[in-house]
C-alpha positions in Angstrom: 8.2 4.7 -20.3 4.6 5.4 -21.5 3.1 7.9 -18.7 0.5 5.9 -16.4 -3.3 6.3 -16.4 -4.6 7.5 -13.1 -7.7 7.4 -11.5 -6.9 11.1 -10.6 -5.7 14.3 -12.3 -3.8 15.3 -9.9 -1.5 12.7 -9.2 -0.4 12.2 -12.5 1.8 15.6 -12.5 3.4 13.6 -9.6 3.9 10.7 -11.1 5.0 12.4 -14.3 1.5 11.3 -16.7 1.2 9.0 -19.2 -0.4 5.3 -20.1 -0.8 2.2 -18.2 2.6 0.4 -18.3 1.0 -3.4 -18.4 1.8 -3.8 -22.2 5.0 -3.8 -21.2 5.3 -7.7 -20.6 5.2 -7.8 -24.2 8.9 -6.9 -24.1 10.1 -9.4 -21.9 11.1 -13.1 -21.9 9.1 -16.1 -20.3 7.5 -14.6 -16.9 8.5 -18.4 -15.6 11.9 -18.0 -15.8 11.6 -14.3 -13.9 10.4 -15.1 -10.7 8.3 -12.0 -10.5 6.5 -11.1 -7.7 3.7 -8.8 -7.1 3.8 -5.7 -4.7 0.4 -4.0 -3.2 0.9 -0.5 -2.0 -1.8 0.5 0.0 -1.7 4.4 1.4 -3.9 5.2 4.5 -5.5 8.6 3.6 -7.4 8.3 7.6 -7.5 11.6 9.6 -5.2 10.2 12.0 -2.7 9.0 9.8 0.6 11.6 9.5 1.0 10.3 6.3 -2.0 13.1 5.2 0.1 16.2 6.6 2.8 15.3 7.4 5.6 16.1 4.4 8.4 15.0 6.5 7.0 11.4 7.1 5.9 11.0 3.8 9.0 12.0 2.3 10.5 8.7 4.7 7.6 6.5 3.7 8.3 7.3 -0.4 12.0 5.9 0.4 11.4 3.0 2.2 8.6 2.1 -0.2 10.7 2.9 -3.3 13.8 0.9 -2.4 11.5 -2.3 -2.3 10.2 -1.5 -5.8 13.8 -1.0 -7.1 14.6 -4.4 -6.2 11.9 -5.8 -8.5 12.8 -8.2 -11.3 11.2 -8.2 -14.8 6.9 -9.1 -15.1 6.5 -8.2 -11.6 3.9 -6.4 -11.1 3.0 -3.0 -8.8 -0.3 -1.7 -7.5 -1.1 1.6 -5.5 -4.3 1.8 -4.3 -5.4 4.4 -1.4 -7.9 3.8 1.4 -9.1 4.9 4.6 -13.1 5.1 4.6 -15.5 1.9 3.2 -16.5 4.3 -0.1 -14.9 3.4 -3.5 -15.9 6.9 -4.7 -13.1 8.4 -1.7 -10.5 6.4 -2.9 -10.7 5.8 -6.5 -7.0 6.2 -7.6 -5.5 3.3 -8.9 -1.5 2.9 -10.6 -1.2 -0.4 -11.9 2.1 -1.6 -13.9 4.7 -4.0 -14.5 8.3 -4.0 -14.5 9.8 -4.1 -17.9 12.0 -2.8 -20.5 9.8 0.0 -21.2 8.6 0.2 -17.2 12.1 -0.1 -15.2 12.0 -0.8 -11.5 14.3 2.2 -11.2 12.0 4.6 -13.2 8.4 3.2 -11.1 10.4 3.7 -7.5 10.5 7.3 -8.5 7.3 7.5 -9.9 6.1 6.1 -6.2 8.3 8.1 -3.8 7.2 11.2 -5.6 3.6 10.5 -5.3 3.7 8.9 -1.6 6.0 12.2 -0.7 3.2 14.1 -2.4 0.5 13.0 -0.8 0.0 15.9 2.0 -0.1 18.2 -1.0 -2.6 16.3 -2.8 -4.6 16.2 0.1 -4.2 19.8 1.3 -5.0 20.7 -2.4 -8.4 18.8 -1.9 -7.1 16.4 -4.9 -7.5 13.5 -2.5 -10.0 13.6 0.6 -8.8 12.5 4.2 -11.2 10.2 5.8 -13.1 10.0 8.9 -12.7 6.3 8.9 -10.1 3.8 8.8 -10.9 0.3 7.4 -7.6 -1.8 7.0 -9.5 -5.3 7.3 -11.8 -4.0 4.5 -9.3 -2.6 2.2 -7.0 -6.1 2.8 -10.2 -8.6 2.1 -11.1 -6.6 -1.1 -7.3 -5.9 -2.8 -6.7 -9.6 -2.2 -9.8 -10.8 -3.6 -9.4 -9.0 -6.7 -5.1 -9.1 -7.2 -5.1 -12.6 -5.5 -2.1 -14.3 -3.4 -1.4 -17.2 -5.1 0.0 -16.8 -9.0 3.1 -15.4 -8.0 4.7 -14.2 -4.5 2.9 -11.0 -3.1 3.8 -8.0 -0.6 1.8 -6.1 0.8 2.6 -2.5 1.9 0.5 -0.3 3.8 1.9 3.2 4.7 -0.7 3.5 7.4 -1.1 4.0 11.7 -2.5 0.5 11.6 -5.4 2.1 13.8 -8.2 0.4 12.3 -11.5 2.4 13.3 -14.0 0.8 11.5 -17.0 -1.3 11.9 -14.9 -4.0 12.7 -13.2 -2.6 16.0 -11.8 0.6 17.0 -8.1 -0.4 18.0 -7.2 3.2 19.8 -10.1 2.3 22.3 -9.3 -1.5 23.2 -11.3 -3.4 20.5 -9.5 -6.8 18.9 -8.8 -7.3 15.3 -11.8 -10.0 14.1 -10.2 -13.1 12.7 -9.4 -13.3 9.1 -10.9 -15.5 6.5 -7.4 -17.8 5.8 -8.5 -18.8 2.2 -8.8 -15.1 1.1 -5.3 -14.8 2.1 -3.9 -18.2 1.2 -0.3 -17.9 -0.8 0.3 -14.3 0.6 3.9 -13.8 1.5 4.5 -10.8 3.7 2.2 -7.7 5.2 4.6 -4.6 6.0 3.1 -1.7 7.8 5.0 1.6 8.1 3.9 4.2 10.3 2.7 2.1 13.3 1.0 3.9 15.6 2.8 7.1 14.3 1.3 10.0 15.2 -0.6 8.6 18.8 2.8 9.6 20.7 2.5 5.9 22.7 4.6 3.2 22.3 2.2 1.3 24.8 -0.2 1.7 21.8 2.2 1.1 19.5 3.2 -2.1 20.7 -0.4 -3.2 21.3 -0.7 -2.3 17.8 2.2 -4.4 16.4 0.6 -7.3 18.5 -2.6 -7.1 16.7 -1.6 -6.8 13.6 1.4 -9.5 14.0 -1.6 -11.9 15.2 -3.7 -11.5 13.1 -1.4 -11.5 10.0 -0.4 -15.1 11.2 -3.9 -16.6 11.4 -4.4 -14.9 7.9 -1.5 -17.3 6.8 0.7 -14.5 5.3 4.6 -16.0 6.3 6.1 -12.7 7.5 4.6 -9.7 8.8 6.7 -6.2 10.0 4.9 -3.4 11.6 7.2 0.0 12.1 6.4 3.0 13.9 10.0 4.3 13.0 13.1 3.9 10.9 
């Protein structure tokens, strides 16, 4: 597989280098008789987020996140994206491919699980910056504006505390999610979080948490929504 352009330098020795995989779909038969779906990986780079230090969650966040890109079919696509502060310059990394003959769903699972297992290290090293702020709402309106929910089933995947800390609401000090515009959202299929109040030691919070964002994925109009603190 051609290696993958990244917005950073650093993350492509994780994920091995090399050009974006989208010319890909050249190789493959009619996308309408694939059923492809589309998978949005979003990876919470927030101070209070375990996922920034913590190698032994990340390593568990890179499997579970990997074994949902191995069950990909042919001309479905995969995005990575990382958030945490409202500042495109703090989180301009972007991996964007689709499955194919020359892009396997077993060869990008890899790719991911190494760089999601690497992210502590790519913070620590300073390649990636932890943030001071955690803007979930934000980072959700603007990926689905731009990827869209509606030309083919969509997933999205946050590895993330789900404490959004924004100007929205601070969730760790009582505030509410704000409702969510449904025809952003229209057509999306599932929001998974993983890492749900990980790192606050409180499954009162947790479970606050998982109300929230269960509630507020509903009124978005996504059908299914999972929030896990463990696994």
């Amino acid at each position: 597989m051609k290696a993958i352009v990244l917005a950073l330098a650093g993350a492509a020795a994780l994920l091995g280098g090399g050009a974006l995989a989208m010319q890909g779909a050249r190789d493959m038969p009619d996308a309408n008789v694939l059923h492809p779906q589309r998978l949005i990986i979003g990876l919470d780079l927030s101070l209070s987020n375990p996922l920034v230090d913590d190698k032994a969650f990340a390593a568990r966040v890179g499997m579970r996140v990997a074994d949902t890109v191995r069950s990909l079919g042919m001309a479905s696509e995969v995005h990575v994206r990382t958030f945490g502060s409202y500042d495109p310059s703090a989180n301009n990394f972007a991996y964007d491919t689709v499955i194919s003959v020359r892009a396997r769903p077993e060869a990008v699972a890899g790719e991911i699980q190494r760089l999601i297992a690497g992210t502590p290290r790519l913070v620590s090293s300073g390649r990636w910056r932890p943030q001071e702020t955690t803007n979930i709402v934000a980072f959700l309106d603007n990926i689905v504006r731009a990827r869209g929910c509606s030309s083919m089933p969509t997933t999205i995947i946050l590895a993330s505390d789900g404490i959004e800390d924004s100007d929205y609401t601070k969730l760790n000090r009582g505030g509410h999610l704000p409702a969510p515009d449904r025809r952003v959202f229209r057509g999306c299929s599932a929001l998974i979080i993983y890492g749900l109040g990980q790192g606050a030691g409180s499954p009162v919070l947790t479970s606050r948490l998982r109300g929230e964002w269960e509630n507020w994925a509903r009124e978005a109009g996504f059908a299914t929504f999972l929030g896990l603190n463990d696994w």
